[in-house]
Every structure is written in structure tokens, then in C-alpha cells.
C-alpha positions in Angstrom: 73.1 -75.7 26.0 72.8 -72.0 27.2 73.3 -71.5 31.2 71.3 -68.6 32.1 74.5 -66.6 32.6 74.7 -66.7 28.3 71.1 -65.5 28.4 72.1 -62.5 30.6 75.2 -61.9 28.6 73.2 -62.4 25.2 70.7 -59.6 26.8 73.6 -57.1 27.6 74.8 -57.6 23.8 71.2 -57.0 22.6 71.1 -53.9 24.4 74.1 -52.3 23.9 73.2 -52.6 19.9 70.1 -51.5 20.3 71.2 -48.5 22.8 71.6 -46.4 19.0 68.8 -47.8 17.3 65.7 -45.1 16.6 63.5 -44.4 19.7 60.6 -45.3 17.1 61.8 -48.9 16.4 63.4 -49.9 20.3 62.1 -49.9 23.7 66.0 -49.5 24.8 66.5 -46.8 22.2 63.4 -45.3 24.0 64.9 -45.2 27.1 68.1 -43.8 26.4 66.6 -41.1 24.6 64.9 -39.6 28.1 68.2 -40.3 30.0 69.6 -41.8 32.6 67.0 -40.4 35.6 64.7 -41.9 33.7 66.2 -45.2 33.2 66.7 -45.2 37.0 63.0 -44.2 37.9 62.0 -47.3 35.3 64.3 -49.4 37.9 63.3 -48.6 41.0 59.1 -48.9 39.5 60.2 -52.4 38.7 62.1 -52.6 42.0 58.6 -52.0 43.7 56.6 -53.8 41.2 59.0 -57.0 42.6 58.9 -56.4 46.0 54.8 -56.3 45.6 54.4 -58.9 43.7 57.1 -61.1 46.9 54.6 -59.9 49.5 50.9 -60.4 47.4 51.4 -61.7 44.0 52.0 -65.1 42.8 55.1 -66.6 42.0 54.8 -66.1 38.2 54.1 -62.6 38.8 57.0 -62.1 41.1 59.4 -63.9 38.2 57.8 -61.7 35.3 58.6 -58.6 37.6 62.1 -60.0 38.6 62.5 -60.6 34.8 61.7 -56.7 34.1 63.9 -55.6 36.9 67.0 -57.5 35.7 66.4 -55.8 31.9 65.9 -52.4 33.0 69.2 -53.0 35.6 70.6 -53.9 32.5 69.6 -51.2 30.6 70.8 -49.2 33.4 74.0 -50.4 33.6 74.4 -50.4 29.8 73.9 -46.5 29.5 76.5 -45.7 32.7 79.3 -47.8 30.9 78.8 -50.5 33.1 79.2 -54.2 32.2 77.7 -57.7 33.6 81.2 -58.9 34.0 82.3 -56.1 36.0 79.4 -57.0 38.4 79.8 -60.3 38.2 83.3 -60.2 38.9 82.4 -57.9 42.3 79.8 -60.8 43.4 82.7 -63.0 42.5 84.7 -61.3 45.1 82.5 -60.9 48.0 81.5 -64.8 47.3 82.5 -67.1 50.7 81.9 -63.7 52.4 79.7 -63.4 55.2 77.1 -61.1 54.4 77.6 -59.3 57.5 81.2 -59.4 57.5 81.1 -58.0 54.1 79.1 -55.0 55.0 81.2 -54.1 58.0 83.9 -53.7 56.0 82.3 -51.6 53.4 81.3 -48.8 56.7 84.7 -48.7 57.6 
């Protein structure tokens, strides 16, 4: 049985394969074609398509916008070289962490 962890994983591998692919035949492909401001720009919409859909939409609309965020974070991630594990590893870290604790340390 797949956690969700293998899904997100599975979803890195799919994009880093398809990263190459033509810009005809892949969304991802697409994307990296315009660059990286524009992979951020597709973030941040889907950023505020989630935070919309919190304060007005349903829930299934806020987990079909969470779902676009975490690809195109993904996808984001993918083109700067960055991998799921590496940010895994840093929520890893700051885990037992008080969240204000945490960022106090980080302003120092």
C-alpha cells in the first residue's frame, strides 16, 4: 500500500522525466520552457487560488487548489535542483520544534 509520501515521491520522479520532454506533449515540459519566473508566478497563482478557496470555497475546492499548489511547488523545486527529500529532511529537523522557537532562531 502507497503512503501519500510514495505518491509525492512518485510525482517528483514523473516530473523530473518529463522536465525534457517536448513543450507540445507535457504540461511540465511547458513550464520549463518559459523558465523559472514563470514557474514561480504559476506558484504563488495557485498559492492565492488556496488561500481563496480556505476563506470562501468549499473543502473540495480548497484540496483540488492545495493539490495544484503542491505540483507546481514541485515543479518548482524540480527546475532549481531541489529535491522532496532535501525538504523533507529540513521539516525533519525543525520537527519537536516550537514554531516560535524555531523562527527566533532563524532572525538571529
Amino acid at each position: 500500500m502507497d503512503t501519500h509520501a510514495d505518491i509525492l515521491m512518485r510525482l517528483e520522479k514523473t516530473i523530473s522525466a518529463r522536465r525534457d520532454a517536448s513543450p507540445q506533449e507535457s504540461y511540465v515540459a511547458r513550464l520549463n520552457a518559459k523558465g523559472l519566473p514563470k514557474i514561480a508566478q504559476k506558484v504563488g497563482e495557485e498559492a492565492t487560488e488556496a488561500v481563496i478557496a480556505a476563506l470562501s470555497g468549499s473543502n473540495e475546492e480548497l484540496v483540488g487548489e492545495a493539490a495544484d499548489l503542491l505540483f507546481h511547488l514541485l515543479v518548482m523545486l524540480d527546475a532549481k535542483g531541489v529535491s522532496l527529500d532535501h525538504v523533507l529532511g529540513e521539516l525533519s529537523a525543525r520537527e519537536g520544534l516550537s514554531g516560535l522557537d524555531e523562527k527566533a532562531a532563524r532572525s538571529k
